[in-house]
VMD Tcl script that draws the C-alpha trace (Angstrom):
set ca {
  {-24.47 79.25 129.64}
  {-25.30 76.04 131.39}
  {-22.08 73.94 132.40}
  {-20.95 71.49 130.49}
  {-21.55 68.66 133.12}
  {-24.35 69.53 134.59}
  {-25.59 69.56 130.91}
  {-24.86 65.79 130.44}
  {-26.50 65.17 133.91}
  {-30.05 66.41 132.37}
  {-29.63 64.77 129.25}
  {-29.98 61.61 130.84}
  {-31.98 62.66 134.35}
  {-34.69 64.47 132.78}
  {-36.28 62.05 131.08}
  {-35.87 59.74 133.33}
  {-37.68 61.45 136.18}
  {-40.37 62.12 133.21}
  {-41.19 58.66 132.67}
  {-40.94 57.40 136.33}
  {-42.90 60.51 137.41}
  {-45.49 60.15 134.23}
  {-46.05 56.49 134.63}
  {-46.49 56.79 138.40}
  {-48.98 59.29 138.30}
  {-50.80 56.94 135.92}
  {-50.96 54.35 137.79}
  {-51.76 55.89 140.93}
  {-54.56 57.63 139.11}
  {-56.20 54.51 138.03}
  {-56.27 56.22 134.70}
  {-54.10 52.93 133.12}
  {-56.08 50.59 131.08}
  {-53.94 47.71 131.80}
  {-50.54 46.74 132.90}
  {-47.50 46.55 131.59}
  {-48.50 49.46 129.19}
  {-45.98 51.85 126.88}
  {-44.28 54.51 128.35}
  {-46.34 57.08 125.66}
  {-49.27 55.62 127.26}
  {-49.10 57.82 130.61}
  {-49.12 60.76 128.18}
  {-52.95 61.03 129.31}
  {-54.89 63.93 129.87}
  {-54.10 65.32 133.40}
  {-51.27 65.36 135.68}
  {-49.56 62.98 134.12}
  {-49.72 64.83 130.40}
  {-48.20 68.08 131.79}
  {-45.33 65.90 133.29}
  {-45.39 63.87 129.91}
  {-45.16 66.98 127.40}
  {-43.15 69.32 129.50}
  {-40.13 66.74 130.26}
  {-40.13 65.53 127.02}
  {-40.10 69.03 125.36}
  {-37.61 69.98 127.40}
  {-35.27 67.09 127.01}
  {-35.30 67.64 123.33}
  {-33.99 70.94 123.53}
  {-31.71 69.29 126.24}
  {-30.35 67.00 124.07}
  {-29.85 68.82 121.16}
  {-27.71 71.20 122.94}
  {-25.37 68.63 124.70}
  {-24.88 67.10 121.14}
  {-23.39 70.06 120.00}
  {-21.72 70.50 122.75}
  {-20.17 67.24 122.63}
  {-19.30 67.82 119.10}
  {-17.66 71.14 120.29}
  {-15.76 70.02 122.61}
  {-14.60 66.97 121.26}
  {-14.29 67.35 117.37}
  {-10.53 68.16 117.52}
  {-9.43 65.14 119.26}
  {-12.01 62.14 117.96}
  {-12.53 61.02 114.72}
  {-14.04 64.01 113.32}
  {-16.42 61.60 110.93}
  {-17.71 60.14 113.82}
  {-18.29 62.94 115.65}
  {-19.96 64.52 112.74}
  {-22.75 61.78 112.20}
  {-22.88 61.71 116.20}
  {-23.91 65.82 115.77}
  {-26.24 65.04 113.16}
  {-27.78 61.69 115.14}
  {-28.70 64.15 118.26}
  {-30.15 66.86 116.99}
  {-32.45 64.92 114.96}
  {-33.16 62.55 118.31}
  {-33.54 65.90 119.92}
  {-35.94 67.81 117.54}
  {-38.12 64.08 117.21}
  {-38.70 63.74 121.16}
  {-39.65 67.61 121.43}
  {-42.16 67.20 118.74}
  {-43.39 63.88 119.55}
  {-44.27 65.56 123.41}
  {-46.98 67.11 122.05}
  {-48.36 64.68 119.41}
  {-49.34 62.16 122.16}
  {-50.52 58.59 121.13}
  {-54.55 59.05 121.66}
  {-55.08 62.03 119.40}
  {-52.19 61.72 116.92}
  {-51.19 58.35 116.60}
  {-48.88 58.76 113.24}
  {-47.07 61.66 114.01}
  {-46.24 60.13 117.44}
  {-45.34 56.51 115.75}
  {-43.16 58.35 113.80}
  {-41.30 60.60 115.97}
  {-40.88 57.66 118.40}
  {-39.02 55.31 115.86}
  {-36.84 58.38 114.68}
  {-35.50 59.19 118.40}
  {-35.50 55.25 119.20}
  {-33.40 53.84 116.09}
  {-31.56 57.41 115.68}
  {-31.05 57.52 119.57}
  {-29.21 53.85 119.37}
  {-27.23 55.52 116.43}
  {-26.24 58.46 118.37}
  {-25.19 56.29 121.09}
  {-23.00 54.44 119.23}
  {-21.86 56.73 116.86}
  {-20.89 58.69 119.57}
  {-18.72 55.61 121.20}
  {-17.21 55.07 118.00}
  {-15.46 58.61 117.68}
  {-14.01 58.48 121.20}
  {-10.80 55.96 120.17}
  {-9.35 56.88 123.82}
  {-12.30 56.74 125.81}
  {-11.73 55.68 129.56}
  {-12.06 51.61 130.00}
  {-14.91 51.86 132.34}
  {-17.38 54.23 130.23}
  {-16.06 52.38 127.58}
  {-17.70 49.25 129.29}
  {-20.81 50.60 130.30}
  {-21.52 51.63 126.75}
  {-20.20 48.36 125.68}
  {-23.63 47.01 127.82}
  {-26.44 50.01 127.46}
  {-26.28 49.95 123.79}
  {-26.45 46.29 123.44}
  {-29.13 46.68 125.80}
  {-30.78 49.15 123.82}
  {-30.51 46.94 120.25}
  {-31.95 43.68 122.48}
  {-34.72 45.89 123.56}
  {-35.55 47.97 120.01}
  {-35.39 44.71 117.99}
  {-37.69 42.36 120.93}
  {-39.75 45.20 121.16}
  {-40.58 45.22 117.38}
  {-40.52 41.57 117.48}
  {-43.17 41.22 119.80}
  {-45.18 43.76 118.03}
  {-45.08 41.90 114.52}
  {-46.15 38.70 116.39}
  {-49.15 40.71 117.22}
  {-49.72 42.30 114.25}
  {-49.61 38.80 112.13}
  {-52.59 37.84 114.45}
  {-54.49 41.12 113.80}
  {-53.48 42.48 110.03}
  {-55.95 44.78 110.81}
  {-54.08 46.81 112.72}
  {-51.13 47.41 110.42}
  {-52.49 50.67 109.71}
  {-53.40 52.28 112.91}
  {-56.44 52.16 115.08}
  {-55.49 49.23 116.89}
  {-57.19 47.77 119.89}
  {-55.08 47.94 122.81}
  {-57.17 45.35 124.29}
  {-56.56 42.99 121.80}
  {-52.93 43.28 121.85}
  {-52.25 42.91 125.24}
  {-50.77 39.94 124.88}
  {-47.69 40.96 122.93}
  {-47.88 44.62 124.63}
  {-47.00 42.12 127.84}
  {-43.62 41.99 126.28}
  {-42.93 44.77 123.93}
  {-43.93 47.28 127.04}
  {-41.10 46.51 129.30}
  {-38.49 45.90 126.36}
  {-39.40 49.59 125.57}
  {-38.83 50.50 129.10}
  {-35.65 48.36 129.06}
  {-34.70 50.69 125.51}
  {-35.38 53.38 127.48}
  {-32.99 52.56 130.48}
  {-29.96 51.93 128.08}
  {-30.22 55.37 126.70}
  {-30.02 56.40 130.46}
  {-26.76 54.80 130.96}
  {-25.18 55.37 127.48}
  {-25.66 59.21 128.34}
  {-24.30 58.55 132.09}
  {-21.61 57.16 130.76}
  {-20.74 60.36 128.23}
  {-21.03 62.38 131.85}
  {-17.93 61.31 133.56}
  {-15.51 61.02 130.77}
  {-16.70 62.51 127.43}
  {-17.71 66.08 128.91}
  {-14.51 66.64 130.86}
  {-12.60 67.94 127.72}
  {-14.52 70.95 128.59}
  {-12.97 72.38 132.19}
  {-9.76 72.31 130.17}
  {-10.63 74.76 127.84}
}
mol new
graphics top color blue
foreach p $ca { graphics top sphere $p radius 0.5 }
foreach p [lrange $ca 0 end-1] q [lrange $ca 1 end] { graphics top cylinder $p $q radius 0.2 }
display resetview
């Protein structure tokens, strides 16, 4: 089976080569109808879908294996109720982002929505829940995660913010369909508070790599 650590390494580096690789192609292929835009944006037909869907699916199996394995590992010397909702948390942020890479954003708007609310508010929950169970967690990860996942809650919440602020302007839009045009404006702000989301699950899973995982090469 794949080692433990260089599990936790693709948890996190995965989808971040995904979305830098998926949003550079999209720019570079002038296929971007404005900028900032959402990261589920560059999941546009071409190179940039294949690099969209395929990273994506494969992070979601990704992370729903390193969330057991974390719960594996570390259930006998965490608090176990922690770790349990931390199990639970992953696997469900894990099974969301592998079905949301294929419902992409210009042909299936609701399932996407959907998915991507699940893995971002149940992704912050994993990442804390997570934190919580780890009592003697090294000082240093300890501080990272202290950062990324107040990082991720000031990006979640100012990304929905800005959203809403569009929204009251065009009610219309409440139920789908929007004009992308239209809400540029507030997509000026909610896109790179999603990015900014996106980063702090980076570093909250960096920071499981160095410390959380190394239960594992004393078994």
């Amino acid at each position: 089976m794949i080692e433990d650590r260089l599990l936790a390494r693709l948890g996190w580096v995965l989808p971040a080569l995904t979305i830098f690789l998926s949003t550079l192609v999209h720019i570079v292929s002038g296929d971007y109808r404005d900028f900032p835009f959402f990261i589920s944006e560059a999941d546009y037909p071409g190179i940039q879908r294949i690099i969209f869907t395929g990273g994506f699916a494969l992070t979601g199996i990704v992370l729903m294996y390193l969330s057991w394995r974390l719960f594996k590992i570390n259930n006998h010397h965490t608090r176990w109720y922690w770790m349990y909702l931390s199990l639970l948390s992953g696997i469900f942020v894990g099974a969301n982002l592998a079905v949301m890479a294929f419902m992409d954003m210009y042909d299936h708007i609701e399932i996407h929505v959907a998915t991507a609310v699940n893995v971002f508010q149940f992704g912050l929950a994993w990442g804390l829940f997570t934190h919580l169970a780890f009592k003697d967690g090294s000082q240093r990860s300890k501080n990272l995660r202290y950062m990324s996942i107040s990082l991720g809650f000031i990006g979640f919440f100012g990304m929905s913010y800005a959203i809403s602020l569009g929204l009251k302007k065009y009610p219309e839009f409440i139920d789908g369909g929007w004009d992308m045009a239209a809400m540029q404006p507030w997509i000026n702000w909610a896109a790179p508070l999603e990015y900014l989301l996106a980063v702090s699950f980076f570093l909250t899973l960096y920071s499981f790599e160095s410390e959380v995982l190394q239960k594992s090469e004393e078994e």
